[in-house]
C-alpha positions, 0 to 999 in steps of 0.5 A: 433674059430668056434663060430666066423666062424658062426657069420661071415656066418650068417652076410655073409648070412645077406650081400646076403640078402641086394639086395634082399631086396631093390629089393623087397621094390623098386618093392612095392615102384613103385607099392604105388608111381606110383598110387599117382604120374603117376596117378594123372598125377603129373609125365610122367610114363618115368620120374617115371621110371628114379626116380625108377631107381634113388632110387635103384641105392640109395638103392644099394648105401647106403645100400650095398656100403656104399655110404651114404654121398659121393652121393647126391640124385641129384647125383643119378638122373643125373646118370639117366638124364644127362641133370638135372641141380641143378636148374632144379632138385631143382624145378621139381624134389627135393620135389618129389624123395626127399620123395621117397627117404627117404620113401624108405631108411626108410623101408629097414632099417625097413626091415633089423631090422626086419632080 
């Protein structure tokens, strides 16, 4: 019945509420990362902007298509950089977006439990 319509709205309302979300924790995301990784000169500010792409396009992934297991993280990042290979990603780049990766799944999940 009507009890059911609501339940569905709300979760409807929870789905809208997604992309926002991972909006918001990219943005901070890129604020915290950018001071530890483009200013310590660990990473170009171009790179750490394909990383920051890589990471919502993630986020959006897991998050909102369901893509957890279909998708690696170097997966992501090629989308942003055609030209990474696997040995290139394992040793410039794995350890690095890797971190960022799970630092940021991390606190959207946080964010949606705290809904």
């Amino acid at each position: 019945g009507s009890e059911q319509h609501e339940q569905e709205l709300e979760q409807l309302g929870e789905a809208d509420d997604i992309p926002r979300i991972i909006d918001r924790v990219t943005r901070q995301f890129e604020t915290e990362m950018h001071k530890i990784y483009v200013g310590s000169g660990r990473k170009s500010a171009e790179l750490f902007h394909q990383y920051m792409l890589a990471l919502k396009e993630m986020l959006t992934g897991v998050f909102v298509h369901d893509e957890s297991d279909s998708i690696s993280y170097f997966d992501y990042l090629k989308q942003r950089m055609p030209e990474l290979t696997k040995k290139n990603y394992a040793k410039q780049h794995r350890t690095a977006f890797e971190y960022m990766a799970k630092r940021a799944k991390e606190r959207v999940r946080r964010e949606l439990r705290n809904m």
